[in-house]
C-alpha positions as CSV (number, residue, x, y, z in Angstrom):
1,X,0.0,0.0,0.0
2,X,1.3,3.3,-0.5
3,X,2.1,5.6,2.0
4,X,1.5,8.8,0.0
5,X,-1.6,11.2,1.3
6,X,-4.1,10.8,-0.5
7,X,-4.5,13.7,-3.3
8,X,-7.5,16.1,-2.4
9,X,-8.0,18.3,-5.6
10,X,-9.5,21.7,-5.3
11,X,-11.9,22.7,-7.9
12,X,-12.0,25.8,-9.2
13,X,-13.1,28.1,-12.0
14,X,-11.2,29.7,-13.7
15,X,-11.7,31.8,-17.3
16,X,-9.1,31.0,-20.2
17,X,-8.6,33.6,-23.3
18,X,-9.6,31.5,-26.3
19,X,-6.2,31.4,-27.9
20,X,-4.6,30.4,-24.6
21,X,-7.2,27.5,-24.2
22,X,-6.3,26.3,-27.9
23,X,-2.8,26.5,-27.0
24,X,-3.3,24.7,-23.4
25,X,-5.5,21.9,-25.2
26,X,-2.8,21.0,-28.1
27,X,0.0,21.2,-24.8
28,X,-2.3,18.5,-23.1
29,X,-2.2,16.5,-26.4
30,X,1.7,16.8,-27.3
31,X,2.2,16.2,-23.6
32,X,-0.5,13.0,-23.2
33,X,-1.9,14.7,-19.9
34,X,-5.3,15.9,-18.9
35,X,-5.3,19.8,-18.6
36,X,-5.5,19.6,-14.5
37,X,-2.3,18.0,-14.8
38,X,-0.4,20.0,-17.1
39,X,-1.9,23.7,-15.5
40,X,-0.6,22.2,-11.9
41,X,3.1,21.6,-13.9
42,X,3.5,24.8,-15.5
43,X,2.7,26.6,-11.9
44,X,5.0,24.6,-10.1
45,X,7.6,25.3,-12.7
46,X,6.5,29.0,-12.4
47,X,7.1,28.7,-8.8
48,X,10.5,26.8,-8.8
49,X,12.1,29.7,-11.4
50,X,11.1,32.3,-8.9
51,X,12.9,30.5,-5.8
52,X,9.6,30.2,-4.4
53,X,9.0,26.0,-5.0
54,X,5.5,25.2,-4.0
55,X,6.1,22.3,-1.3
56,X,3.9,18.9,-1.5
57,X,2.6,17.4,2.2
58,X,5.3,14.8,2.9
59,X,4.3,11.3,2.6
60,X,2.2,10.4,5.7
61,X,0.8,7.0,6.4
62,X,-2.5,5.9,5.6
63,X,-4.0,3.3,7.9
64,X,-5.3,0.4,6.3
65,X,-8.8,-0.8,6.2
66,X,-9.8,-3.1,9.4
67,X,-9.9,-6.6,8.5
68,X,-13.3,-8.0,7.6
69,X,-14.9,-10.3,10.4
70,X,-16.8,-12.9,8.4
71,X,-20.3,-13.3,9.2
72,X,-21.7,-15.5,11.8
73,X,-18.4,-14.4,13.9
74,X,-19.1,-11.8,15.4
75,X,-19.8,-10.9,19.5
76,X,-21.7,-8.1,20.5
């Protein structure tokens, strides 16, 4: 299992100039990523040119799922 945190996406909206959109959706092809993907890239590259890296949560880990107590086994 890994012991990444999970990713918890935050959705926003946000308004694209047409020509900027057409160049973003070729990118996305050329690159074989969705658009999410690459937009997140290009601002962390942003970031890192600027000495200003954008820093990730370090790996923390996730407890597994409790085992499953088959049926009939229980005690209440």
């Amino acid at each position: 299992m890994s012991k990444r945190k999970p990713y918890r996406p935050v959705a926003t909206g946000v308004n694209f100039h047409p020509a900027v959109m057409e160049y973003l959706n070729r990118l996305c092809v050329e690159e074989d990523c969705d658009r999410s993907a690459l937009i997140n890239r290009i601002i962390r590259e942003h970031a890192r040119r600027r000495d200003t890296p954008i820093r990730l949560s370090p790996p923390q880990e996730i407890p597994s799922a409790p085992a499953r107590i088959p049926r009939g086994t229980r005690t209440i």
